[in-house]
C-alpha positions in Angstrom: 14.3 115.0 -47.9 13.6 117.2 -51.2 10.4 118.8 -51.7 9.6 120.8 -48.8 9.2 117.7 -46.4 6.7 116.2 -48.8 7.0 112.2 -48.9 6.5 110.7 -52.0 5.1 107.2 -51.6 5.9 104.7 -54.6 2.8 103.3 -56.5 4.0 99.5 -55.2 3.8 100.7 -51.4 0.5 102.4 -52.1 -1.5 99.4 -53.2 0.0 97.3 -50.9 -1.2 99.9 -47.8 -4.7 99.7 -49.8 -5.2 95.9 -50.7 -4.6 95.7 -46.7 -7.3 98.3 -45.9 -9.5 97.1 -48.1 -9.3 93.2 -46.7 -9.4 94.8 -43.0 -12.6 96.4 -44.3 -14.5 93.9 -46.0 -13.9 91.9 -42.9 -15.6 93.9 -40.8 -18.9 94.5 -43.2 -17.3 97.7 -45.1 -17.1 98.9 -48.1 -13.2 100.7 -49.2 -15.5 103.3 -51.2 -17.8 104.1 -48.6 -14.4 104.2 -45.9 -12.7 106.6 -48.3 -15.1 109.1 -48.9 -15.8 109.1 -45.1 -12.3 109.9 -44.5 -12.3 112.1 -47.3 -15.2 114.4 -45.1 -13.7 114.2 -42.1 -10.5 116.2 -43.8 -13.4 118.6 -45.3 -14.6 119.4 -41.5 -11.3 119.3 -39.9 -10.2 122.1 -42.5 -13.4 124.2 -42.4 -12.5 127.0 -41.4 -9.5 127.3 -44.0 -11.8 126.5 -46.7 -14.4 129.0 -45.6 -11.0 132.0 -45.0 -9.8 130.9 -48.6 -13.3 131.4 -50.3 -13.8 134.5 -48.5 -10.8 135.6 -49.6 -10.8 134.9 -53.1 -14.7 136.2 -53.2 -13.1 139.6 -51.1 -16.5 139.2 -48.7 -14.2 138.7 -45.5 -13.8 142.2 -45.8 -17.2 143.5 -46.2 -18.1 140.8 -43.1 -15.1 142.8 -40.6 -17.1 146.3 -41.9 -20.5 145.1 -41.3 -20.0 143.4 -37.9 -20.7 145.3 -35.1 -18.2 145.7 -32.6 -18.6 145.0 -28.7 -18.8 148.6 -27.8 -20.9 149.2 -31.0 -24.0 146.7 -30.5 -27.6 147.6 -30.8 -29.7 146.7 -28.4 -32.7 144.6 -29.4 -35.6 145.2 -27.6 -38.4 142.3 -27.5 -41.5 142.7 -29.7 -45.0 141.7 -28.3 -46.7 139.0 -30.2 -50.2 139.3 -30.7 -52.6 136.5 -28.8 -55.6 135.4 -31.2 -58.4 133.5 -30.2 -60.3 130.9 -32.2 
């Protein structure tokens, strides 16, 4: 397999995969559009966390984020703050 494993699907086995889909669908009350962008979020979430380490990277903030975190050793201590009771 050429490519880098990548399989290359041919234009007549692709509609034939979605004309199927989209019958399965539409039997069951759904919409192919409404399917497809579902499953295109679902990919989003599942790759979160690359697309958030790619933006960081290209925007060089994951950098200043590792410098601004404190570490275990290094936390502040927050000490609670007394809220003032008024009465109407």
């Amino acid at each position: 397999m050429k490519g880098g494993g990548i399989l290359t699907i041919l234009q007549k086995e692709l509609k034939k995969s979605k004309d199927l889909v989209e019958k399965l669908l539409k039997v069951n009350g759904n919409k192919y559009n409404d399917w497809l962008h579902q499953q295109h979020q679902q990919f989003i979430e599942e790759n979160q966390d690359l697309i958030l380490q790619a933006l960081s990277a290209f925007t060089g903030e994951e950098e200043e984020e590792e410098k601004n975190e404190p570490k275990a050793a290094e936390s502040v201590p927050v000490r609670p703050q007394s809220i003032p009771v008024t009465q109407n």
